[in-house]
N, C-alpha and C positions, 0 to 999 in steps of 0.2 A: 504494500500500500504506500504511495506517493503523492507528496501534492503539490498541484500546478495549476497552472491557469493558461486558458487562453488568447488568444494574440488578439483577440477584441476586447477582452475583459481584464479587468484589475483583481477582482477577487478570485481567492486560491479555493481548490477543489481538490479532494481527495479522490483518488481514481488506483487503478490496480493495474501496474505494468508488469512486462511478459517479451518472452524474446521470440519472435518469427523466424521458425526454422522451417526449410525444406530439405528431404533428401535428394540426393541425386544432381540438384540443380538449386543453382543460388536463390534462393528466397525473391531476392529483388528482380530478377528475369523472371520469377513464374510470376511473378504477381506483374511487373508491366505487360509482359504477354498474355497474359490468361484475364485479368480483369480491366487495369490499365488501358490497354486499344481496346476493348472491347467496349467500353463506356462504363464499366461495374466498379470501378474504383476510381474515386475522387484525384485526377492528378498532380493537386498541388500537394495534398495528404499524402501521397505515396513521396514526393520528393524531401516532405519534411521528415517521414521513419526512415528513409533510406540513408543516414547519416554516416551511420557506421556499419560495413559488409565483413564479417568474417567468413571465408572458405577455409572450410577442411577437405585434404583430399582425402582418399579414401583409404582404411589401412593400408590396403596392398601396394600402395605409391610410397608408403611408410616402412619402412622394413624391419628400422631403426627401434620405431615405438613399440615392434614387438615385442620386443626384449624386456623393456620397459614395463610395458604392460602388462606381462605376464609375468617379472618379479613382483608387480604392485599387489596382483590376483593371488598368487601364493603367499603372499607376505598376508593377506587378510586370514588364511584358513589355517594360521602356524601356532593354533592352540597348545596340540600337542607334540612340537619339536616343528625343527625347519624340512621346509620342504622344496627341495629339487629336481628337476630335469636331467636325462639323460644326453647328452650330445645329439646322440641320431634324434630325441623327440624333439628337441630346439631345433634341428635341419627341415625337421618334417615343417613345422609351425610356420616357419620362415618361406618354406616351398609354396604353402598355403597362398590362396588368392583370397580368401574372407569376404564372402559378398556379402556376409552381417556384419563385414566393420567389428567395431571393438565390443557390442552387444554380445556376438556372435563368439568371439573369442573369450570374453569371463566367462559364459554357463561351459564352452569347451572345458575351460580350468576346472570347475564346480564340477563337471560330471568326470571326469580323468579324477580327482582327487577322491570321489564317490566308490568310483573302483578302482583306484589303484592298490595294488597289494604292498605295498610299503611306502616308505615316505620319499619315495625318489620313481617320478612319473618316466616310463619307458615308452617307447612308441605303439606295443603293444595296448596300452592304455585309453590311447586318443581313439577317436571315433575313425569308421573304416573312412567314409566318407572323406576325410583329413587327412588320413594315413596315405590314399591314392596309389601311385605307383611305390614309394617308400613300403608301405609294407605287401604291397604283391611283388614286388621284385626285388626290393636289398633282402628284405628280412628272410625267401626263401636263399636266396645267392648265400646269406652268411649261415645258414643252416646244413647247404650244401659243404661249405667249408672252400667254396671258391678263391680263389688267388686273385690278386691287384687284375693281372694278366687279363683272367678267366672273365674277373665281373668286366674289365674295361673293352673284352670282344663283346658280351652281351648289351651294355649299355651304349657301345658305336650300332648296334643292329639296328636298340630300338631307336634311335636316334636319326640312323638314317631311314628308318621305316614311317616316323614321324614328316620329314620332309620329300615322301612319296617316290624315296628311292635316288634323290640327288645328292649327288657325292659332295658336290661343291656347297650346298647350302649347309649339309650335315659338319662339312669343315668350318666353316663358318661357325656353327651352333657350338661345337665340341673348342675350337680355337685349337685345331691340329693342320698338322701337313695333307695335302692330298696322299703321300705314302705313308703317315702314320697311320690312317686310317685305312687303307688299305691294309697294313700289314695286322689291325686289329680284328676286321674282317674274315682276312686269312686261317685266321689263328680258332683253332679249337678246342675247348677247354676238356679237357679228358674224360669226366661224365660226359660229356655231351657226345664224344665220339663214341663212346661204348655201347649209348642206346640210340643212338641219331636216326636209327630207321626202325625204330618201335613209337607208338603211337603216345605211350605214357612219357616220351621224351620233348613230343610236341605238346602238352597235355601241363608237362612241369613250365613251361615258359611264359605259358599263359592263363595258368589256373593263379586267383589268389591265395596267398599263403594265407 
């Protein structure tokens, strides 16, 4: 509750101010656009709120605030002793694209902390949805017991299977030589040769862990 007065008037009023937010799109373009030209909002009214614009982009332009943010979230639920992140789950969170923004991201904490089995959050923990290629593919690969070598021919695969089979965009993507990635290509991790013409070898690459 605040009080002000009018630009025709001398006497103060008590009134109830409130901050105008949109998502997605700055407050002041929905409202000249949507009400503003339309004739629904008074246009000298609109340029007198429009004083001061703050933009947030959106977590995923943030990468930085992740971090942040999710010591801020653990730091709230550390009743009974502190609670930490495993490396791979900080890489998973950071891979994350967060189309709930930082909403999206505390109940993430809340529910991983709901079930985690000790006080240090693994990637197993996060939700599948989150987890995404991180745990359909690192998590079986370190199960296998793969090599630097092994994982770095599977993730040139899927990589260049991502960019629909061009070499050159896939180097670009990975920041390698046209013959480093070649020679990753090349290269066959030894499970992979042993069953590579059985059906459950096509089966392990693309099933989630």
């Amino acid at each position: 509750m605040r009080s002000c007065r009018t630009s025709a008037s001398t006497a103060e009023a008590l009134t109830v101010c409130g901050i105008l937010a949109s998502p997605g799109l700055p407050a002041n373009k929905v409202i000249k656009d949507d009400l503003v030209d339309r004739g629904l909002f008074r246009t000298d009214l609109f340029y007198r709120l429009s004083g001061v614009e703050i933009r947030v982009p959106p977590l995923r332009q943030r990468k930085a605030d992740i971090l942040e943010l999710t010591q801020y979230f653990l730091a709230r639920h550390e009743g009974r002793g502190r609670l930490t992140m495993t490396p791979a789950a900080v890489d998973a969170l950071i891979a994350y694209d967060w189309p709930g923004n930082v909403r999206e991201l505390e109940r993430m904490i809340e529910g991983a902390i709901a079930t985690a089995e000790s006080r240090q959050i693994r990637v197993d923990d996060l939700p599948v949805s989150l987890r995404g290629d991180y745990g359909a593919l690192l998590v079986p690969a370190f199960q296998r017991g793969d090599s630097m070598r092994a994982w770095g021919s599977r993730y040139a695969r899927l990589v260049l299977e991502k960019n629909a089979g061009n070499k050159r965009q896939a180097c670009r993507a990975l920041d390698i030589s046209y013959h480093t990635l070649n020679g990753y290509l090349k290269y066959q991790p030894a499970s992979t040769r042993t069953v590579a013409k059985t059906s459950e070898a096509a089966a392990e690459l693309v099933t989630p862990g």
